[in-house]
PyMOL commands that place a pseudoatom at each C-alpha (Angstrom):
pseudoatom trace, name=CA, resn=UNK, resi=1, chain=A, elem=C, hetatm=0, pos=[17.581, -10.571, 34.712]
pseudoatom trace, name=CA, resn=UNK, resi=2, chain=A, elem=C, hetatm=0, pos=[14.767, -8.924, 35.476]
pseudoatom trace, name=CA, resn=UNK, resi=3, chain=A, elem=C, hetatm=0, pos=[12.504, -10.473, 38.619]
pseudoatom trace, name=CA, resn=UNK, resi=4, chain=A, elem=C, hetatm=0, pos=[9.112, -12.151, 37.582]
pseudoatom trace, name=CA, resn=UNK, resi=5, chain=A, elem=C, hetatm=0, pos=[6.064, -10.174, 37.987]
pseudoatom trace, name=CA, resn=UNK, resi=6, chain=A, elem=C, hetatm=0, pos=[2.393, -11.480, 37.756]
pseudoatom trace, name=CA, resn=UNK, resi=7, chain=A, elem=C, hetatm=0, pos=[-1.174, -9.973, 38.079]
pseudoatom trace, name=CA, resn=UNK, resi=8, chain=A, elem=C, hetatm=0, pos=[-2.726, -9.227, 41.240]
pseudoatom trace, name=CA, resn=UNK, resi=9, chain=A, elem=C, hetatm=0, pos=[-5.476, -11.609, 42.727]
pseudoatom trace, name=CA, resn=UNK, resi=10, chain=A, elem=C, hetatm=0, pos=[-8.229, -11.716, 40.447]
pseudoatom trace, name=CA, resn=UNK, resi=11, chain=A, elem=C, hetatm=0, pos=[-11.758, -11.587, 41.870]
pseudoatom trace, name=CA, resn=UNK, resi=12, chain=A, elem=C, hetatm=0, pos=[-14.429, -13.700, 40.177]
pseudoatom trace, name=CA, resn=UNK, resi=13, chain=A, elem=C, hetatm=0, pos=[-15.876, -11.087, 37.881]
pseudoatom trace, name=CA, resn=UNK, resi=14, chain=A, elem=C, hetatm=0, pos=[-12.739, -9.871, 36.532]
pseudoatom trace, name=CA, resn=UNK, resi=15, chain=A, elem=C, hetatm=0, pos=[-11.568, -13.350, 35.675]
pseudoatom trace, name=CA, resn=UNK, resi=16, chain=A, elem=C, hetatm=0, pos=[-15.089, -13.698, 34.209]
pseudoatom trace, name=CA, resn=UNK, resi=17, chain=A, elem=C, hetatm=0, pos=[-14.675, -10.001, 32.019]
pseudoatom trace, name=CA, resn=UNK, resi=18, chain=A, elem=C, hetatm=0, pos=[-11.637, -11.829, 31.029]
pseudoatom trace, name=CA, resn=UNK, resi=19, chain=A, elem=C, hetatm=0, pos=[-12.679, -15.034, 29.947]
pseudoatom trace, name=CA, resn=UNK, resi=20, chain=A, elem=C, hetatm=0, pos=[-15.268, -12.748, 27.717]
pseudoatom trace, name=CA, resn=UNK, resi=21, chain=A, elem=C, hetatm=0, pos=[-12.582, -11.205, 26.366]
pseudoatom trace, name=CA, resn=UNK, resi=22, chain=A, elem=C, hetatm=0, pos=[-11.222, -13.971, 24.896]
pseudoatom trace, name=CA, resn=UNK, resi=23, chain=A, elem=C, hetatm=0, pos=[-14.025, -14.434, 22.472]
pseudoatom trace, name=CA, resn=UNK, resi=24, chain=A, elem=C, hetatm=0, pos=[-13.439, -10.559, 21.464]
pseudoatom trace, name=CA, resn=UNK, resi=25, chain=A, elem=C, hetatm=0, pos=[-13.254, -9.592, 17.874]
pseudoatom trace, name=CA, resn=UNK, resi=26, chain=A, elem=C, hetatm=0, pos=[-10.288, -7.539, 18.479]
pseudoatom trace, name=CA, resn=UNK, resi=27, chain=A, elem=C, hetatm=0, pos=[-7.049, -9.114, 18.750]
pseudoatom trace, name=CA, resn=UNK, resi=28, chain=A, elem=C, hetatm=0, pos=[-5.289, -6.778, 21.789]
pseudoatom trace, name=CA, resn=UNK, resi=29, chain=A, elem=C, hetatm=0, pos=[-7.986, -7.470, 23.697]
pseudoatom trace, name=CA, resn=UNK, resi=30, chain=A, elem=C, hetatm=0, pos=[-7.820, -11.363, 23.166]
pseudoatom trace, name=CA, resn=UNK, resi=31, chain=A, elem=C, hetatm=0, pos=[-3.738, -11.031, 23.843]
pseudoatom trace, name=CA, resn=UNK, resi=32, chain=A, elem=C, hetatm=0, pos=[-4.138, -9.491, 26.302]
pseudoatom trace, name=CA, resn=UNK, resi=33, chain=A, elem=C, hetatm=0, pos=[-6.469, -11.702, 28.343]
pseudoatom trace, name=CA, resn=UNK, resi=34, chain=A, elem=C, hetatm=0, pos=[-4.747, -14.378, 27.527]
pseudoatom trace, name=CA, resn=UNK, resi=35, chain=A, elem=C, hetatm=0, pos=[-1.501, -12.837, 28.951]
pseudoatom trace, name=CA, resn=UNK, resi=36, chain=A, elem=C, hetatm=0, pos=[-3.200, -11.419, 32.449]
pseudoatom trace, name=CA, resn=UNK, resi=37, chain=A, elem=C, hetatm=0, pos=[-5.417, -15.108, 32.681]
pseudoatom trace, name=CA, resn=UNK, resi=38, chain=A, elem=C, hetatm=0, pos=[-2.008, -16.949, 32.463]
pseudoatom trace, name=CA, resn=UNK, resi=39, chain=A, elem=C, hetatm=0, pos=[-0.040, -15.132, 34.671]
pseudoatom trace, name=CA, resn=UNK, resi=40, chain=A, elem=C, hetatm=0, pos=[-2.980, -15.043, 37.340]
pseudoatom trace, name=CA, resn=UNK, resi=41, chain=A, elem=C, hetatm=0, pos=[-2.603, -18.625, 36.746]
pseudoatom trace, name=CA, resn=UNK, resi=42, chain=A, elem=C, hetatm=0, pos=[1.120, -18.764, 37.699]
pseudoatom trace, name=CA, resn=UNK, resi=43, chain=A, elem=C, hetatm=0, pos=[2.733, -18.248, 34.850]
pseudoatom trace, name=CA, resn=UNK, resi=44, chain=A, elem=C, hetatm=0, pos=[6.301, -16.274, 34.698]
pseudoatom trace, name=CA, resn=UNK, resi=45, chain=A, elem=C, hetatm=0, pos=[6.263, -13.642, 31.973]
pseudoatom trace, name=CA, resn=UNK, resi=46, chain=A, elem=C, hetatm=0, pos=[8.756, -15.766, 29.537]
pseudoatom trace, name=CA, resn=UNK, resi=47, chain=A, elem=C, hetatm=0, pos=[6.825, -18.416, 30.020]
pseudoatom trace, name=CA, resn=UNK, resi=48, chain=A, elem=C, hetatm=0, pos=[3.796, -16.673, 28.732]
pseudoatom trace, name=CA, resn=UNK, resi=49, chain=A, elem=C, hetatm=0, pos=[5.698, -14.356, 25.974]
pseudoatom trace, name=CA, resn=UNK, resi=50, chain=A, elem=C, hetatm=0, pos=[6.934, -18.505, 24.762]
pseudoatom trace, name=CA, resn=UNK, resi=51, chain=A, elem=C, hetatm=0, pos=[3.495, -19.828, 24.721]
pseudoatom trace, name=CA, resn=UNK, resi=52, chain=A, elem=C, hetatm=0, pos=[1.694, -17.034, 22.597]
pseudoatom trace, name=CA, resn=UNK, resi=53, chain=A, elem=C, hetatm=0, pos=[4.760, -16.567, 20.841]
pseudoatom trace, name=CA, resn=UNK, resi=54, chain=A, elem=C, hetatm=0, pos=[5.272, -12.787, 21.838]
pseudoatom trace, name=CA, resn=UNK, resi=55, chain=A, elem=C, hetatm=0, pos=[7.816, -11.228, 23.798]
pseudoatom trace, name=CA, resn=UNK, resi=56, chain=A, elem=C, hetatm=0, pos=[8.576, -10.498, 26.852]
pseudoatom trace, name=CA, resn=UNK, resi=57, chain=A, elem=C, hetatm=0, pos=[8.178, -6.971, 27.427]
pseudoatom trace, name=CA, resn=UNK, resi=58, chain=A, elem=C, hetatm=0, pos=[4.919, -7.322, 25.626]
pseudoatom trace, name=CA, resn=UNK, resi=59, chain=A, elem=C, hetatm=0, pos=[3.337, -9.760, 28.898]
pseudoatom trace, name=CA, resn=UNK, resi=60, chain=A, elem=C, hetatm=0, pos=[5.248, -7.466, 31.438]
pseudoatom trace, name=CA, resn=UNK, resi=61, chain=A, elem=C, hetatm=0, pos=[3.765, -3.960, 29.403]
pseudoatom trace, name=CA, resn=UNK, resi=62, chain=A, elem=C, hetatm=0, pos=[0.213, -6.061, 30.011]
pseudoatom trace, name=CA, resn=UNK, resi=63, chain=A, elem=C, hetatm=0, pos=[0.703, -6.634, 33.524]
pseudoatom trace, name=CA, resn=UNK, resi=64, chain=A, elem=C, hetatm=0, pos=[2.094, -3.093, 34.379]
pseudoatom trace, name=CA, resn=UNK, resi=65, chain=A, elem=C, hetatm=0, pos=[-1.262, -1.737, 32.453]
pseudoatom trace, name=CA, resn=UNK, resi=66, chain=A, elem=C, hetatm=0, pos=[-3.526, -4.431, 34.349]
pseudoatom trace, name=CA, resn=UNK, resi=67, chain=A, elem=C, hetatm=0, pos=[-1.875, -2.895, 37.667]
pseudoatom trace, name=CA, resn=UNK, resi=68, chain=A, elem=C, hetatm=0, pos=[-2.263, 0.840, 36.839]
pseudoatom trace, name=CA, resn=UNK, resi=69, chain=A, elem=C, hetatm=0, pos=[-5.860, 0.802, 35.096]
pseudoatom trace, name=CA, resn=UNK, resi=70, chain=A, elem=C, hetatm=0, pos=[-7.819, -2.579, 35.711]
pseudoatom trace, name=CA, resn=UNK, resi=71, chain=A, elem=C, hetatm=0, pos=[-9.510, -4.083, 32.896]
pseudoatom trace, name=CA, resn=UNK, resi=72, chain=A, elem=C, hetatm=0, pos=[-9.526, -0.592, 31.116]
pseudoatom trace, name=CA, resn=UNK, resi=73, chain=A, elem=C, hetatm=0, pos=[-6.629, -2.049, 29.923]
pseudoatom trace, name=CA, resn=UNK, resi=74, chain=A, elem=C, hetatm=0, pos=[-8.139, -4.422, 27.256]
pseudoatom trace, name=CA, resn=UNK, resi=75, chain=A, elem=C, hetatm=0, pos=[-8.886, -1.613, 25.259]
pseudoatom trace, name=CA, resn=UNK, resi=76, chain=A, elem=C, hetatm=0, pos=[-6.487, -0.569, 22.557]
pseudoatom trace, name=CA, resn=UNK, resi=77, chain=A, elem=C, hetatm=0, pos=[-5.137, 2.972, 23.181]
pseudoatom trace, name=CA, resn=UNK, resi=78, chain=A, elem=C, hetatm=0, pos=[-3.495, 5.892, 20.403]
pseudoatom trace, name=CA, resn=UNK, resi=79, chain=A, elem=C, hetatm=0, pos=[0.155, 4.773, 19.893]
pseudoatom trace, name=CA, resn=UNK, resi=80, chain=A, elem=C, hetatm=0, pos=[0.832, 8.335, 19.574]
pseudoatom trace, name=CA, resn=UNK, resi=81, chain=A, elem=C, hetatm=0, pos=[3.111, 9.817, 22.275]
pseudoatom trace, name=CA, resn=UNK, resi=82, chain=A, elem=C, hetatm=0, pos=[2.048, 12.276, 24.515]
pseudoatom trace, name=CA, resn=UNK, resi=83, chain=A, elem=C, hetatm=0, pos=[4.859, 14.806, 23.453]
pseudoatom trace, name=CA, resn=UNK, resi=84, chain=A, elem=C, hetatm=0, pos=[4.460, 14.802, 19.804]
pseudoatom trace, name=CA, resn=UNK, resi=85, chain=A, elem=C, hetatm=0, pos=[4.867, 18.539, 19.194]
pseudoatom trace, name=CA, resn=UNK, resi=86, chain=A, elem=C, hetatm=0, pos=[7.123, 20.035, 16.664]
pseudoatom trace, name=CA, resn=UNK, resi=87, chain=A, elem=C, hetatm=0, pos=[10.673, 20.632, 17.944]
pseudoatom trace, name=CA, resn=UNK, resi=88, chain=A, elem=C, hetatm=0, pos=[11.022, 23.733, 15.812]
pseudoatom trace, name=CA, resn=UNK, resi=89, chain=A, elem=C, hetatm=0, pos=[7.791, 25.289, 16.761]
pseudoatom trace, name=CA, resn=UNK, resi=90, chain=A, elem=C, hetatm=0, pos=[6.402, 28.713, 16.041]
pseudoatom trace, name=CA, resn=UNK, resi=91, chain=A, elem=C, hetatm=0, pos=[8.525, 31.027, 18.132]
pseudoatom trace, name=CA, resn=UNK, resi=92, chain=A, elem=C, hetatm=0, pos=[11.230, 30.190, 15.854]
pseudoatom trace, name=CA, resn=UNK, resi=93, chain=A, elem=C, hetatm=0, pos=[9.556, 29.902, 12.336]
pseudoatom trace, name=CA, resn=UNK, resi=94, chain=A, elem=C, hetatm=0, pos=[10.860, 33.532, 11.399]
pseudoatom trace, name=CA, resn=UNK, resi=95, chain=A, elem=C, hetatm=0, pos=[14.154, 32.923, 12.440]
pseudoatom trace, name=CA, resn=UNK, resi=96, chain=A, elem=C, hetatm=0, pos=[14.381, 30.043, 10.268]
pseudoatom trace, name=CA, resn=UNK, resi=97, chain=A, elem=C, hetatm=0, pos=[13.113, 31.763, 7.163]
pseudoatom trace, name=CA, resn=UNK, resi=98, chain=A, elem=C, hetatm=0, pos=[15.750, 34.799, 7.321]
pseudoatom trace, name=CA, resn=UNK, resi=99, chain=A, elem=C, hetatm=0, pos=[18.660, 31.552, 8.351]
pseudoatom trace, name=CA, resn=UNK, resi=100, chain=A, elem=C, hetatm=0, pos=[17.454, 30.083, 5.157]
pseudoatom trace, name=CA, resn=UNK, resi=101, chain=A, elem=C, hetatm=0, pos=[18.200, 33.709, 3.024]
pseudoatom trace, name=CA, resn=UNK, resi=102, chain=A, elem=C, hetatm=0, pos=[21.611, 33.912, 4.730]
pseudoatom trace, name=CA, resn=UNK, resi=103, chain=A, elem=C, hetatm=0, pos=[24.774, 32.293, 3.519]
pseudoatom trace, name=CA, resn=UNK, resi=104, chain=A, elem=C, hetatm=0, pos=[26.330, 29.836, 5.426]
pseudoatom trace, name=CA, resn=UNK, resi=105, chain=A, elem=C, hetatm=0, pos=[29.443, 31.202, 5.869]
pseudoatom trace, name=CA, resn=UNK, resi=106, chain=A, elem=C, hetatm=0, pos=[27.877, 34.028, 7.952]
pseudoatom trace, name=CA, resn=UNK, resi=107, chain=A, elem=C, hetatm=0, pos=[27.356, 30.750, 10.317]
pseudoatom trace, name=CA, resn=UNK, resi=108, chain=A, elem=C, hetatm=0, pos=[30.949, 29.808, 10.135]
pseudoatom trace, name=CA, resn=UNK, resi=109, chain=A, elem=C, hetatm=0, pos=[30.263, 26.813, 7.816]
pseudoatom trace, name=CA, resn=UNK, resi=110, chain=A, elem=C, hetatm=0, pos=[32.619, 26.654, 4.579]
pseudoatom trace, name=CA, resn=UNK, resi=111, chain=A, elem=C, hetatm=0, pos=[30.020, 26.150, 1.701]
pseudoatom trace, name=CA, resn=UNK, resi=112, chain=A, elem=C, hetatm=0, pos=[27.772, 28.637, 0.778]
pseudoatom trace, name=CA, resn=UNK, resi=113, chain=A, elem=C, hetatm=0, pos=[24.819, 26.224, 0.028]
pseudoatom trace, name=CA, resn=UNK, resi=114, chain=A, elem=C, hetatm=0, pos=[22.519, 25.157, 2.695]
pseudoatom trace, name=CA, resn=UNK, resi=115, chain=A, elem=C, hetatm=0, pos=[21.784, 21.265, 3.191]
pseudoatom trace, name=CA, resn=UNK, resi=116, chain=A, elem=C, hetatm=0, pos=[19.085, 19.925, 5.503]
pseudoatom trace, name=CA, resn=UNK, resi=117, chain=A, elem=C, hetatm=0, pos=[22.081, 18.526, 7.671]
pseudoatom trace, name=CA, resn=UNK, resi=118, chain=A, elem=C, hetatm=0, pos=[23.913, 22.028, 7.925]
pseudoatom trace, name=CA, resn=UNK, resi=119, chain=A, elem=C, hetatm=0, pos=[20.493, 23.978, 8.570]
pseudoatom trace, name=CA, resn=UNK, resi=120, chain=A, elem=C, hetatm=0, pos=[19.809, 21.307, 11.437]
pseudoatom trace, name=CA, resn=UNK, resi=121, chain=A, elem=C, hetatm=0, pos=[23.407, 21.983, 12.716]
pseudoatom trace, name=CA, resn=UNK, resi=122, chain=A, elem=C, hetatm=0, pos=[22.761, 25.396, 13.246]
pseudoatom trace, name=CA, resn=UNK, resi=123, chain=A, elem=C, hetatm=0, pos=[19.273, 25.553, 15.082]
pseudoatom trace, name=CA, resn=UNK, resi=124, chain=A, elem=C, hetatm=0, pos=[20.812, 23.276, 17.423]
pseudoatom trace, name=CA, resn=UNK, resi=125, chain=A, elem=C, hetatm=0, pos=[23.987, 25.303, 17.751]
pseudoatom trace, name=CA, resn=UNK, resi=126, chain=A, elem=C, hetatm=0, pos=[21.488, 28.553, 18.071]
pseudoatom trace, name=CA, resn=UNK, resi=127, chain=A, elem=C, hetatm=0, pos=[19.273, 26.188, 20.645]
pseudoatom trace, name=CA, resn=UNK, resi=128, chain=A, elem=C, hetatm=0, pos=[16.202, 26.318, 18.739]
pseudoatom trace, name=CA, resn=UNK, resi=129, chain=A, elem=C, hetatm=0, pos=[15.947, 22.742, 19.354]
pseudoatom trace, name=CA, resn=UNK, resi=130, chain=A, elem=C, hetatm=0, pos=[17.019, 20.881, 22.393]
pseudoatom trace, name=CA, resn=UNK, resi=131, chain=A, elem=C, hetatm=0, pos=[18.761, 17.985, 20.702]
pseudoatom trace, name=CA, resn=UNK, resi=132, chain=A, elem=C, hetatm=0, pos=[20.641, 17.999, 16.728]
pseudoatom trace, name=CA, resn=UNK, resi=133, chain=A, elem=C, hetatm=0, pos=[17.598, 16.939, 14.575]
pseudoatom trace, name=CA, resn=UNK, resi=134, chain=A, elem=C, hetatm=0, pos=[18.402, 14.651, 11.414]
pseudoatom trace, name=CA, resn=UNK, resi=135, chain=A, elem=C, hetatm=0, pos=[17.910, 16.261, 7.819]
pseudoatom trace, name=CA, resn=UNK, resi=136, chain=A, elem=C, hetatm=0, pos=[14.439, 14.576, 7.509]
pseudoatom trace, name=CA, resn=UNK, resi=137, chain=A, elem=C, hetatm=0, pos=[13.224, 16.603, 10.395]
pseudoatom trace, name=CA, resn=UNK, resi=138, chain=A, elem=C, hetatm=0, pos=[14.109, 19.845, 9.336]
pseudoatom trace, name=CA, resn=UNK, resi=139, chain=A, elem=C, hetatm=0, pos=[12.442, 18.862, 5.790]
pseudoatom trace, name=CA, resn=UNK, resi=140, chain=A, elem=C, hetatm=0, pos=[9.398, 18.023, 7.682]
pseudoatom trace, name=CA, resn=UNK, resi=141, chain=A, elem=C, hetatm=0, pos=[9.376, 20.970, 9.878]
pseudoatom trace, name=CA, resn=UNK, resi=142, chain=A, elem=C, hetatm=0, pos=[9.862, 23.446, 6.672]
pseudoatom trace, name=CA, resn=UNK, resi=143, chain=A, elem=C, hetatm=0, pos=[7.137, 21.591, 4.606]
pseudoatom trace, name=CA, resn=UNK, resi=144, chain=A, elem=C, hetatm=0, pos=[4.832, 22.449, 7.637]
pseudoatom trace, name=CA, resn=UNK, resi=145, chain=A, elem=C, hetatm=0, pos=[5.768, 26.339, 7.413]
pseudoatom trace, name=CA, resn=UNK, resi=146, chain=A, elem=C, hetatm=0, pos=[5.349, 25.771, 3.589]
pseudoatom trace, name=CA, resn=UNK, resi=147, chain=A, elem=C, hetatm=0, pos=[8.540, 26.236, 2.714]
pseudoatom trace, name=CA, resn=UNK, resi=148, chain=A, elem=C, hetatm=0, pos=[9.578, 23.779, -0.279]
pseudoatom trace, name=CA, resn=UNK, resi=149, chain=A, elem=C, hetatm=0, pos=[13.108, 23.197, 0.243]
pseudoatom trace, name=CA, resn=UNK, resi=150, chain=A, elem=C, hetatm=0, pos=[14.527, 22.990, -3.597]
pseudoatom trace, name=CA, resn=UNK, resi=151, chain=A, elem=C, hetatm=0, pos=[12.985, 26.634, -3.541]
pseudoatom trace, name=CA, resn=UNK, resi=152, chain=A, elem=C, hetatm=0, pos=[15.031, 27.306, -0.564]
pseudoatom trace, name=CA, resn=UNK, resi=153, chain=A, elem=C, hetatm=0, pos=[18.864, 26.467, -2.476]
pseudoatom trace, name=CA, resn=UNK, resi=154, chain=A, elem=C, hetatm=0, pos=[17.770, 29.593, -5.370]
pseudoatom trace, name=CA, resn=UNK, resi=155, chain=A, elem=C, hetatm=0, pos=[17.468, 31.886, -2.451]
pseudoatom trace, name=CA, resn=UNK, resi=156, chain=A, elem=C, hetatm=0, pos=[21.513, 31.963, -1.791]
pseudoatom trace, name=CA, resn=UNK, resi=157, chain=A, elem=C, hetatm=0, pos=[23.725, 34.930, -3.405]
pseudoatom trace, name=CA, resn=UNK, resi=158, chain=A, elem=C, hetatm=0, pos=[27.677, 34.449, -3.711]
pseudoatom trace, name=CA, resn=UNK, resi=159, chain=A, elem=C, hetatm=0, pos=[30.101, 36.388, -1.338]
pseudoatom trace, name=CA, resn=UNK, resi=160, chain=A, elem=C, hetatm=0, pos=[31.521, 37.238, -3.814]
pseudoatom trace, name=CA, resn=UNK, resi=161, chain=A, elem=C, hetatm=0, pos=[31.835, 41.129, -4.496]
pseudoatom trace, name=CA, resn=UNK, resi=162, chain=A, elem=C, hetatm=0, pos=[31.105, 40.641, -8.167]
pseudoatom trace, name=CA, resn=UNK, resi=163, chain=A, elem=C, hetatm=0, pos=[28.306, 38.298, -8.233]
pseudoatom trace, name=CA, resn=UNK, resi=164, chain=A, elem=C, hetatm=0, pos=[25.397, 40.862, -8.955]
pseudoatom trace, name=CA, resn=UNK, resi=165, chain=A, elem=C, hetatm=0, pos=[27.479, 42.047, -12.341]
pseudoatom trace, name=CA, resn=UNK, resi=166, chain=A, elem=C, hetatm=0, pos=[28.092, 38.044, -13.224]
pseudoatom trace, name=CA, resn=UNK, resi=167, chain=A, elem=C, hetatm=0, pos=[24.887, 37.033, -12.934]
pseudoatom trace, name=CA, resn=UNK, resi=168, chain=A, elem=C, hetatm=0, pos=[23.227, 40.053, -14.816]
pseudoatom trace, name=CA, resn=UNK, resi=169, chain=A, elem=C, hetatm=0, pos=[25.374, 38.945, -17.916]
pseudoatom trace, name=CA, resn=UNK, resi=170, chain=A, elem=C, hetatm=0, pos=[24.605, 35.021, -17.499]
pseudoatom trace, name=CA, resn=UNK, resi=171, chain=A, elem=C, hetatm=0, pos=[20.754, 36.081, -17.465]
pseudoatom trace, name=CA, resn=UNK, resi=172, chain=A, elem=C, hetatm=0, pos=[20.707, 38.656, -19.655]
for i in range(1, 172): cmd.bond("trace and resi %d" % i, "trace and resi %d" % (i + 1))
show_as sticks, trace
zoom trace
């Protein structure tokens, strides 16, 4: 169990900006004043998160953000994170375009069609991505080179020795 935590003293013109606050069109802000007013009143963090029906981490995320930036905290920020980059970025978009025109089996895999999973298996195992990245990723990450992945299954050609002569008499 985690120990309680509340807000630092509050001097008369902060507990004023947050009073203000409460009367705020936007509903963060009001939450959140409500959160730092209560626990500057005494209030442990579950007892808050019960009262405005919230949880907990939500009060202790307020106070922690009342203790590193004041009252800029009131203000909604992006909910974006601060690494959101591409894990397959450009160094390795090449790469991935001649991986998609090889078979598999050059890879050691024993199909010779690619699937999202398989191609995400083997820029990890080539560590062009730091972690295994899910099938929806890679999709992503080729839609963003411009690659359209049902295009991407025609570009495969059969080990086998006789494949150009077969398929010139299926086409022809």
């Amino acid at each position: 169990m985690k120990p309680p935590i509340f807000v630092r003293a509050l001097g008369c013109s902060e507990r004023g900006q947050l009073r203000a606050g409460l009367r705020s069109a936007e509903a963060f802000t009001v939450r959140r004043c409500q959160i730092l007013l209560a626990s500057a009143n005494g209030l442990r963090p579950s007892a808050i998160a019960r009262t405005l029906a919230c949880a907990v981490g939500t009060v202790r995320n307020a106070i922690h953000a009342f203790a590193r930036t004041g009252l800029a905290c009131l203000q909604e920020q992006s909910s974006r994170p601060y690494s959101a980059r591409p894990f397959l970025d450009e160094r390795h978009t090449e790469a991935l375009k001649d991986l998609l025109h090889q078979s598999p089996r050059l890879f050691g895999k024993p199909t010779s069609l690619w699937t999202l999973d398989l191609v995400a298996e083997v820029c990890h195992s080539r560590c062009w991505t730091p972690r295994r990245l899910s099938g929806e990723a890679i999709r992503v990450t080729l839609k963003r080179l411009g690659i359209r992945w049902r295009r991407a299954k025609h570009w495969i050609t059969s080990p086998d020795p006789a494949y150009a002569r077969k398929k010139n008499s299926v086409t022809a």
